[in-house]
Structure formats: structure tokens, C-alpha cells
C-alpha positions as CSV (number, residue, x, y, z in Angstrom):
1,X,-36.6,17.2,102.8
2,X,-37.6,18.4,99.5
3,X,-38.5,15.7,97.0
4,X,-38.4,15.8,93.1
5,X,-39.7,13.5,90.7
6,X,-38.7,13.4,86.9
7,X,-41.4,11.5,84.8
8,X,-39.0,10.7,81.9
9,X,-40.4,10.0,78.6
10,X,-38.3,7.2,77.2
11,X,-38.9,7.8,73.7
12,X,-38.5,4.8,71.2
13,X,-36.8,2.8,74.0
14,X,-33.4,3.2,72.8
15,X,-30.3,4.7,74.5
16,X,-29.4,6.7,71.1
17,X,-32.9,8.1,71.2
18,X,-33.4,9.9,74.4
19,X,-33.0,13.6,74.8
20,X,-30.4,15.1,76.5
21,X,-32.3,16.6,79.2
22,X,-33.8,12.8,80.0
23,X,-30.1,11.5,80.2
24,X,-29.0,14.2,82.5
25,X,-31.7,13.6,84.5
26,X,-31.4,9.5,84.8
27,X,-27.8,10.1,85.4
28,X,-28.4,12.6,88.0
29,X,-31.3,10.5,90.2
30,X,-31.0,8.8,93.6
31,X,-33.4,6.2,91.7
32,X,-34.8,5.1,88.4
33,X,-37.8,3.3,88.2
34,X,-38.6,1.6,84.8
35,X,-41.0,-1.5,83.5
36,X,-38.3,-4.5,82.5
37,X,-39.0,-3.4,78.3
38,X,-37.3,0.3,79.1
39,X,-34.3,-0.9,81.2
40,X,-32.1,-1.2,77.8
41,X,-32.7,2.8,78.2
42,X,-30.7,2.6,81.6
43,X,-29.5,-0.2,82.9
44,X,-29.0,0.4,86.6
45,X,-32.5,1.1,86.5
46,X,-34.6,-0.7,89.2
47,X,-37.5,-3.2,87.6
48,X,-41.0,-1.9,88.5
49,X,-44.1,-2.7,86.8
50,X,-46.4,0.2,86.5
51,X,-49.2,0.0,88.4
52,X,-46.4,0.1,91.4
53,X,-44.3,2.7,90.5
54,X,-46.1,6.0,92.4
55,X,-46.2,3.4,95.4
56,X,-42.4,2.9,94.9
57,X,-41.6,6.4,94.4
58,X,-42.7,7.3,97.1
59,X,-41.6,4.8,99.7
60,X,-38.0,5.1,98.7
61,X,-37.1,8.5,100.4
62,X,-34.6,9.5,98.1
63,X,-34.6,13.4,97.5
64,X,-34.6,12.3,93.4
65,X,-36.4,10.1,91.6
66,X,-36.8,9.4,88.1
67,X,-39.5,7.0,86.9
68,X,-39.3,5.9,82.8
69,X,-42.3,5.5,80.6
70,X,-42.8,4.5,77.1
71,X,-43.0,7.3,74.0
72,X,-43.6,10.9,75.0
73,X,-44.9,12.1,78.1
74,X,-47.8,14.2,76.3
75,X,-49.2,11.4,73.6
76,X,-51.2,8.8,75.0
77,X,-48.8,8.6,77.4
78,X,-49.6,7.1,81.7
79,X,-47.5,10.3,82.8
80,X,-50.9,12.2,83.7
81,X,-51.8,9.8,85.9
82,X,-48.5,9.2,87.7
83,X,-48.2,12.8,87.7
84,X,-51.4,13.2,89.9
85,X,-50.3,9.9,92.4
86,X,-46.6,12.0,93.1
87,X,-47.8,15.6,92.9
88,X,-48.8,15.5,97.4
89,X,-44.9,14.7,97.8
90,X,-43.0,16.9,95.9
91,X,-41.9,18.6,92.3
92,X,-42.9,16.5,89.4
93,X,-41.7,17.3,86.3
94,X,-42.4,15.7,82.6
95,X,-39.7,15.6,80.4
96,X,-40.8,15.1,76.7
97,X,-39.4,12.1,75.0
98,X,-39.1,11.2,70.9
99,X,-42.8,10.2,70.1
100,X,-43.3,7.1,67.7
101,X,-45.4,9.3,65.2
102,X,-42.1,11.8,65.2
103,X,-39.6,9.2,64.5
104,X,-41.8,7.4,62.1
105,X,-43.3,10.3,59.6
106,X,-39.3,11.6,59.6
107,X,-38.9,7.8,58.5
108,X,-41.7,8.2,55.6
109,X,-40.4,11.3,54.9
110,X,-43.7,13.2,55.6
111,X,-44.7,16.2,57.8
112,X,-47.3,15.1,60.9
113,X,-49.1,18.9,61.4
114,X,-52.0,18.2,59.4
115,X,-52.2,14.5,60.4
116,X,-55.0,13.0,62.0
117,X,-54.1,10.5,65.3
118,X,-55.5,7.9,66.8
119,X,-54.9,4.6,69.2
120,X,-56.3,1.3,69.6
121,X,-53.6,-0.1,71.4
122,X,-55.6,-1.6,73.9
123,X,-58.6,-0.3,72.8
124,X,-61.8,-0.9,71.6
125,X,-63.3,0.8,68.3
126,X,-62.6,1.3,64.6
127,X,-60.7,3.5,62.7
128,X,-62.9,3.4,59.5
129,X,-64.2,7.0,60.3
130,X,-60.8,8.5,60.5
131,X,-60.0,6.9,57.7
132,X,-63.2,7.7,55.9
133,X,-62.8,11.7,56.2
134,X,-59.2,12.8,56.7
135,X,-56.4,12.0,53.9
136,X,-53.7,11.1,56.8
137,X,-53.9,9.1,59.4
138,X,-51.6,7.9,62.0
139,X,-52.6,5.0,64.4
140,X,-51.1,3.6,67.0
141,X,-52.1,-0.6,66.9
142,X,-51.7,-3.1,69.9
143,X,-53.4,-5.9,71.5
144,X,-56.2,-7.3,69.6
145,X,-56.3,-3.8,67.4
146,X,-52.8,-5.1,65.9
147,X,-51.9,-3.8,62.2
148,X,-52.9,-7.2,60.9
149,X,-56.5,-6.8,62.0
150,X,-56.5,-2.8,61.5
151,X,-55.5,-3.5,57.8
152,X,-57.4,-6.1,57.2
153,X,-60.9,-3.9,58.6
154,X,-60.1,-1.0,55.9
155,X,-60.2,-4.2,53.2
156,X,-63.6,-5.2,54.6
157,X,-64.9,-1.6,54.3
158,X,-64.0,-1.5,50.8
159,X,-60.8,0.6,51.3
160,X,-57.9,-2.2,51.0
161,X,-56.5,0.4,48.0
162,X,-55.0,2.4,50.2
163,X,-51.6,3.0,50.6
164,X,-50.4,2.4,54.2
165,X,-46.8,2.5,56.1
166,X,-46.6,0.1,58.6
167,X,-43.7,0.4,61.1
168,X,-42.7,-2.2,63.8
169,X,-40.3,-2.1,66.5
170,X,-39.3,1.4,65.7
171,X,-35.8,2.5,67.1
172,X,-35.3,-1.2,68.4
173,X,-33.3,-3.7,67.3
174,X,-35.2,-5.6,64.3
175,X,-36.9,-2.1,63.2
176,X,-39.2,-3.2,60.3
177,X,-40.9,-0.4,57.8
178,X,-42.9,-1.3,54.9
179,X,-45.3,0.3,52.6
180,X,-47.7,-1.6,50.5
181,X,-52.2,-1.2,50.2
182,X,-54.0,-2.4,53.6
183,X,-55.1,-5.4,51.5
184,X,-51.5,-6.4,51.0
185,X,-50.5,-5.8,54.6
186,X,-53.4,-7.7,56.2
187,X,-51.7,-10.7,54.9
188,X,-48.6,-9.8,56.6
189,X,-48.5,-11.1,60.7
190,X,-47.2,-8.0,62.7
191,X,-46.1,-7.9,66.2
192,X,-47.5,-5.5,68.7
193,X,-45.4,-2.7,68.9
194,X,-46.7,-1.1,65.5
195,X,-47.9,2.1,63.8
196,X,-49.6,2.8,60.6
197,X,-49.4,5.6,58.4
198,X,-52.8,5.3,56.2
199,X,-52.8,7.8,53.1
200,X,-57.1,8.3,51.7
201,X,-56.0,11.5,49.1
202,X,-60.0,11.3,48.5
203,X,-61.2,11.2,51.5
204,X,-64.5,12.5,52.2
205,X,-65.3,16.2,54.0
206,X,-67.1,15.4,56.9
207,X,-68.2,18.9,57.6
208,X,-70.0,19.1,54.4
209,X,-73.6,18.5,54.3
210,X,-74.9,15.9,52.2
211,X,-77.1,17.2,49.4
212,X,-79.6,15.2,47.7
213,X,-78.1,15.8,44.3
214,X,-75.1,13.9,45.8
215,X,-76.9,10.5,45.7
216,X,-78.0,8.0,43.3
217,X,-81.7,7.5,44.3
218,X,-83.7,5.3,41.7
219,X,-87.0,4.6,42.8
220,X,-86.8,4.2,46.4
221,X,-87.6,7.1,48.7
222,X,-85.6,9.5,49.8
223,X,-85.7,12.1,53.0
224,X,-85.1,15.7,51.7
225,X,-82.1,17.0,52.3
226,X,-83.9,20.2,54.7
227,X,-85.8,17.0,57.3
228,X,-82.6,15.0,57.5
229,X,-80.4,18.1,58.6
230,X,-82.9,19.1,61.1
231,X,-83.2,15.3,62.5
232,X,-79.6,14.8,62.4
233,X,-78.9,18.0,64.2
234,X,-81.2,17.2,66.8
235,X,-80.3,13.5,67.4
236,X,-76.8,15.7,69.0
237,X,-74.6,13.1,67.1
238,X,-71.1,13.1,68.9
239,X,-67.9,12.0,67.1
240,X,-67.6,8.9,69.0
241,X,-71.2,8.0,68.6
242,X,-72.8,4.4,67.6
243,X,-75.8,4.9,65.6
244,X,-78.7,2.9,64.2
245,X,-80.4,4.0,61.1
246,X,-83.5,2.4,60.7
247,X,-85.3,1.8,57.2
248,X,-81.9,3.7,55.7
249,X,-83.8,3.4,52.4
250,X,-81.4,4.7,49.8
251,X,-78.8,6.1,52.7
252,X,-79.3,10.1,52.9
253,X,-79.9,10.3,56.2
254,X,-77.3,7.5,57.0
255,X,-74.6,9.5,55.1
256,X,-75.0,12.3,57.0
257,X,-74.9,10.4,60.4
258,X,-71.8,8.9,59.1
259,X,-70.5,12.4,58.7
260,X,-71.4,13.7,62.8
261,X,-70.3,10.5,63.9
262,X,-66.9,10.7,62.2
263,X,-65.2,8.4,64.9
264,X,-68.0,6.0,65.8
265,X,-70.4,3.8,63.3
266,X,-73.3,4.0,61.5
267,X,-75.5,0.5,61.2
268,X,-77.3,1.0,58.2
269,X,-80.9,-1.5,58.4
270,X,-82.7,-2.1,55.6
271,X,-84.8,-4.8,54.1
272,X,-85.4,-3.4,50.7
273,X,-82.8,-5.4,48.2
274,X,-83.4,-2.1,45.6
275,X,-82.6,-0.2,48.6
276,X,-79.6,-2.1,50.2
277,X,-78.1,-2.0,46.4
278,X,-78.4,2.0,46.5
279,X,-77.3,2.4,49.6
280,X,-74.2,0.5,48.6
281,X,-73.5,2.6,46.2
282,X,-74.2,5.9,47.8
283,X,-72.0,4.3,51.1
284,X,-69.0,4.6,48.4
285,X,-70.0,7.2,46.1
286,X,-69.9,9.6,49.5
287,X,-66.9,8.0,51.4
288,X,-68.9,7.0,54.2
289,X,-66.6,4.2,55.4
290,X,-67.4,4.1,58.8
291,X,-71.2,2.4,57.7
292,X,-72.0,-0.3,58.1
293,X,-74.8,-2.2,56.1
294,X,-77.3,-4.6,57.9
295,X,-79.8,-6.4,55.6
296,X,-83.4,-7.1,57.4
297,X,-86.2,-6.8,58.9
298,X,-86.0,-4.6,62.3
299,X,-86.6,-5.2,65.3
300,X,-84.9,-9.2,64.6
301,X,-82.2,-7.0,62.6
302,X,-81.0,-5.0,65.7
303,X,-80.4,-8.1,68.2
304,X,-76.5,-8.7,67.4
305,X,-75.7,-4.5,66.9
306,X,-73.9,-3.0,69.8
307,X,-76.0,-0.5,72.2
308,X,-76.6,2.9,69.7
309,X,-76.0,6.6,71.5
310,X,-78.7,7.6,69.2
311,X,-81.0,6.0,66.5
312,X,-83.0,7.0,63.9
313,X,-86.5,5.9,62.5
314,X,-87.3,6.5,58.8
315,X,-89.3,3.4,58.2
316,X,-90.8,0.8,60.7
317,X,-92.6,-1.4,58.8
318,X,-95.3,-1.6,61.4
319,X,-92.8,-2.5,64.1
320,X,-92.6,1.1,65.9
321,X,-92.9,0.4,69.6
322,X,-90.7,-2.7,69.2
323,X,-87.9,-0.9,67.4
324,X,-88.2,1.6,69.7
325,X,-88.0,-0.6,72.9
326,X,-85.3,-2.7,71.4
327,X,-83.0,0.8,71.2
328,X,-84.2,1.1,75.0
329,X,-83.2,-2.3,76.1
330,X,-79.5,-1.7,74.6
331,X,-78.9,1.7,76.5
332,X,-81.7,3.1,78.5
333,X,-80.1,6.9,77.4
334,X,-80.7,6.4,73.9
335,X,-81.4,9.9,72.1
336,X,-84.0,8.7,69.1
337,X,-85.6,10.6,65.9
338,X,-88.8,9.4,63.9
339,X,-90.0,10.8,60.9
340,X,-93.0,10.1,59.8
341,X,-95.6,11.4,57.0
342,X,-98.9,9.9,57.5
343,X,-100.6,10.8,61.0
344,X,-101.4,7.2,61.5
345,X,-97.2,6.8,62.0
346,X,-96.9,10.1,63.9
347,X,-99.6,8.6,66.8
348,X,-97.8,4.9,66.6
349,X,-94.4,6.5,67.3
350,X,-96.0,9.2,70.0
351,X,-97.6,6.7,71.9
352,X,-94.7,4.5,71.8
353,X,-92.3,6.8,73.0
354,X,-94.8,7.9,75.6
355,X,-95.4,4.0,76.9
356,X,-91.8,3.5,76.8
357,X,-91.0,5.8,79.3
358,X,-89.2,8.7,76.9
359,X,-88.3,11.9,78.1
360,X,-88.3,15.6,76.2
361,X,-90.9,14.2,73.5
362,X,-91.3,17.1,71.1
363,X,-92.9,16.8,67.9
364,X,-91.9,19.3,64.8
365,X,-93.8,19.5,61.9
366,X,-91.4,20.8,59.0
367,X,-92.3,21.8,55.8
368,X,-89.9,22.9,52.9
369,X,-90.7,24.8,49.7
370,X,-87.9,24.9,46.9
371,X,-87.7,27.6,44.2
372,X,-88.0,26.8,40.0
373,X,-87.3,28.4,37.5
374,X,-90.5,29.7,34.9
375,X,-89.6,31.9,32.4
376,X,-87.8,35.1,33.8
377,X,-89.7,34.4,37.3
378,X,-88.8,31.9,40.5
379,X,-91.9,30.1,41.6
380,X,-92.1,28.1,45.1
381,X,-93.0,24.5,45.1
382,X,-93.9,22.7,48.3
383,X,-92.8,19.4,49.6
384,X,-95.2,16.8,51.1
385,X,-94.9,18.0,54.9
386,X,-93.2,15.8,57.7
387,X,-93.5,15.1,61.2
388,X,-90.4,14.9,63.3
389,X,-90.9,13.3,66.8
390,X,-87.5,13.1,69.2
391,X,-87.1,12.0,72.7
392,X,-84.3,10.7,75.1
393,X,-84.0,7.6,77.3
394,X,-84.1,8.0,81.2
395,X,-81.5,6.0,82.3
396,X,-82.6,3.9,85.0
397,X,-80.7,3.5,88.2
């Protein structure tokens, strides 16, 4: 007997809402699976929770079966996996439902093709560097990542300004849509079936580079803008990443971090109060939202920071090999960069790494000359050279 299975995407989980090809096909199966939430969407649909619906599927022996899931089939949808459990027994097909995003930017009256998207229903992670460099951005909440707690992050970070459209129990009975700044909405409870629209008109450029005549410096030293690009681009900072930035001084190496790890966090250490004030100011100056700003003394400094994917040393303060070791301890993969000027730094942080048990230890010494103007010629002046030491983690079995 040939089998078929129709993974139908339920859309907003109203009747009125589904497509026409997901009603023919609910009216047309043997079956119809669906979680209790999506049996308003067909009523003589059989209860099933998820994690049993392939099982069920399958065991029933009808020639067709339709199984309902939240949304659309294609946007953080279950239907993948389903689709893999059902595909040894027959035809599966995915029929696309109304997505929340769809239904709610026609709502704000906005078009969603340049919109950045994101979830944290159920999810760990932030949204600050979404939010930070892209001037849309559509998130779906849930769990303990609920509007309330989303909106009420951007206020933390310095960005409770912003406009955001909040939309709860869209397409359902008591449909709720408001638009007011995150600071306003973090005072407002939410349930869990809600989106945010969050509008940043200035947000930052993530794919620019971060000069050095782009930051307030005073009299705390700065990396040149040439090191930092070469560190930073060796680190191999990922989107996603968690990074630690240590001695971030007056935050030009931070910033551009901030700016590779676009969806993960920067934590900004720094025991300088000069420093920590500048790097404040360069945090907003730049739009790097998605930093976050630890004041003292490393290693103590790093104990309550979550495990980095990469870290960078601009200044130990005589604590190399314990800085080091603490990034170890956290996640034996770490990546990690060192800069250092005098040699006495460049052998503390070589024989750290090598006692630690790094792997691929190179050591780069860069040097940097920058043209001025005198008279009707250019002349070259040099910058103080600097040692750049890198290595990654073993992990250990």
C-alpha cells in the first residue's frame, strides 16, 4: 500500500487562516494528528503530543495521513525533523502555512525582505547583537526569552529608545498589538505566544572596520587600528561567538570583536576607571550593544563570565598564565590572541601557552608605518612594533 503523509503547517492557528491547499488536504486524510493548541484548526483532529506523532503516523496504517504543526513548515518550524522520522514509509509532503512574521509585518504595515530574524523561544542567548547592527529585527519570544524580559535586556544595554511592536496571540482570539519604546514595554507582562518587531534606524555596520579615528581615546592606550584587524581576524570570531576581551583599555579591539561576533557577546574586562569611562562611551558612540562591560581585576574578573569561544589579551597586569588557564578551564577549545610589546610579555605569554598545553602557537611580529604629510612630500612614520602570539585549546576527551 502506498502511504502519504501531509506535514501541514497550521499557520496562526486559526481556521480563517489556513491555506487552501492545507484545508483540502485535512479534509481529504484518513487521519489528522495535531497537539491539543491546533485542534481549533480541525476539530475531528486526533490529540497527539509531538514527540509521538511520527510513532503515531506510522502505526495507524491509513493510506493518508496529515499531521498539523504550529506557523510555517520552513521557519523554525519541527517539520524537518518529522519529515526525516516519516520519509522510510512513504511520500511526505510540507505544505507551507501563514508564518507569524507574515501576518504580523502586514499588521505593522511593513515589508519583511530586508528584515533581520531571530528566536529565543526556548532558547538561550541575546538579541543585543541583532539589535546592535541591523535597523529591523523580528524575534520570535517564548519561555524564559518572553517579550517582557527581551524588552527589558535592550533597556539594560542602553537601547530602551527604541521603537518596538509587540504582538501577542496573533490570529487568536484576544489578539493584542501594541507599539511603544522597549523601556515602556518591559513594564508590560506578556504571555508566551509573542513577536517583536524592533526598529534601530542607527544601527551600526557590522561589516565595517573600526578605525581609530572613530574612538574617543584620552590618555589611555590604544591598539592601532592595523594589530587589532590582524588579531581579530585571526582569533576566527564566528557570529555566535562568546568573547572575552582582556585589559579592553579604551575598547578598540572590543568594538571590533563586537562587530565579528554580531550574534554572540563581547565581555569587556577592565580595571582602569579612565578606561572603563572611555570604553563606555566608545561602547555607544560605535553601537556596540552586544558588549558587555566587566569592571576588575582579571583572572578574579572572569570567574562568573560564561565559557568564551575565543579571548583576547591586551593587558595582563602580571596575571598571564592565570588568565590564560582560567580561559582553559571554561572550554578546553578556547582560540586565544596576546599582544604584547615588551619581550618580557612576549616570553610570559609563550611559555604560558606552551605550559598550558596550547596547540598551533605562532608568534607574528607586525609592524605598521603610516604616511604624513611634509610640504609637497609623504613621509613614513613607524609605529612601536608588536608581538602577536595565538594558539588554540586541545579539547580534552
Amino acid at each position: 500500500m502506498s502511504r502519504k503523509f501531509d506535514i501541514v503547517g497550521a499557520g496562526l492557528g486559526s481556521p480563517a487562516l489556513l491555506t487552501a491547499e492545507a484545508a483540502q488536504a485535512l479534509a481529504h486524510a484518513d487521519i489528522v494528528l495535531a497537539d491539543r493548541r491546533l485542534t481549533a484548526v480541525c476539530p475531528h483532529a486526533e490529540v497527539c503530543a509531538f514527540s509521538e506523532m511520527a510513532a503515531r503516523a506510522v502505526s495507524s496504517g491509513v493510506p493518508a495521513t496529515a499531521l498539523l504543526v504550529s506557523g510555517d513548515v520552513g521557519f523554525f518550524s519541527a517539520a524537518g525533523r518529522l519529515r526525516e522520522q516519516l520519509l522510510p514509509y512513504g511520500e511526505v509532503r510540507l505544505l507551507c502555512g501563514l508564518s507569524s512574521m507574515q501576518y504580523f509585518c502586514a499588521k505593522c504595515g511593513v515589508p519583511y525582505d530586508d528584515l533581520c530574524v531571530r528566536s529565543l523561544h526556548g532558547r538561550t542567548g541575546s538579541i543585543l547583537g541583532a539589535v546592535s547592527y541591523h535597523k529591523r529585527v523580528f524575534v520570535l519570544t517564548g519561555g524564559k526569552q518572553n517579550a517582557q524580559t527581551v524588552c527589558r535586556a535592550l533597556a539594560e544595554a542602553g537601547l530602551g529608545g527604541l521603537t518596538v511592536h509587540l504582538g501577542e496571540n496573533l490570529g487568536m482570539e484576544g489578539e493584542r498589538v501594541l507599539t511603544d519604546t522597549a523601556s515602556a514595554l518591559a513594564q508590560q507582562s506578556c504571555g508566551s505566544l509573542a513577536v517583536l518587531l524592533i526598529e534601530h534606524p542607527a544601527a551600526a555596520n557590522a561589516c565595517e572596520p573600526v578605525r581609530d579615528a572613530m574612538l574617543t581615546r584620552g590618555q589611555v592606550p590604544m591598539t592601532k587600528e592595523e594589530v587589532r584587524w590582524v588579531a581579530v581576524s585571526k582569533l576566527a570570531v564566528q557570529p555566535r561567538d562568546t568573547v572575552w576581551d582582556i585589559g579592553a583599555g579604551t575598547g578598540a579591539v572590543t568594538l571590533e570583536l563586537a562587530r565579528k561576533a554580531s550574534d554572540g557577546m563581547v565581555y569587556a574586562v577592565e580595571r582602569n576607571a579612565q578606561a572603563l569611562a572611555l570604553l563606555e562611551e566608545n561602547r555607544v558612540r560605535l553601537g556596540g550593544y552586544n558588549v558587555w562591560i566587566v569592571s576588575g581585576q582579571a583572572p578574579a574578573a572572569l570567574a562568573d563570565l560564561p565559557a568564551p569561544d575565543c579571548v583576547f589579551v591586551g593587558g595582563s597586569g602580571g596575571s598571564m598564565r592565570d588568565i590564560l588557564a582560567a580561559a582553559r578551564e571554561k572550554n578546553s577549545s578556547v582560540r586565544v590572541a596576546v599582544t604584547a610589546i615588551a619581550l618580557e610579555t612576549l616570553h610570559a605569554a609563550r611559555q604560558a601557552l606552551g605550559a598550558l598545553g596550547f596547540a598551533e602557537i605562532e608568534t607574528v611580529q607586525l609592524g605598521a608605518a603610516r604616511g604624513r604629510q611634509v610640504g609637497d612630500y609623504t613621509m613614513m612614520t613607524a609605529n612601536n612594533p608588536v608581538f602577536l602570539l595565538t594558539g588554540r585549546g586541545v579539547h580534552e576527551a
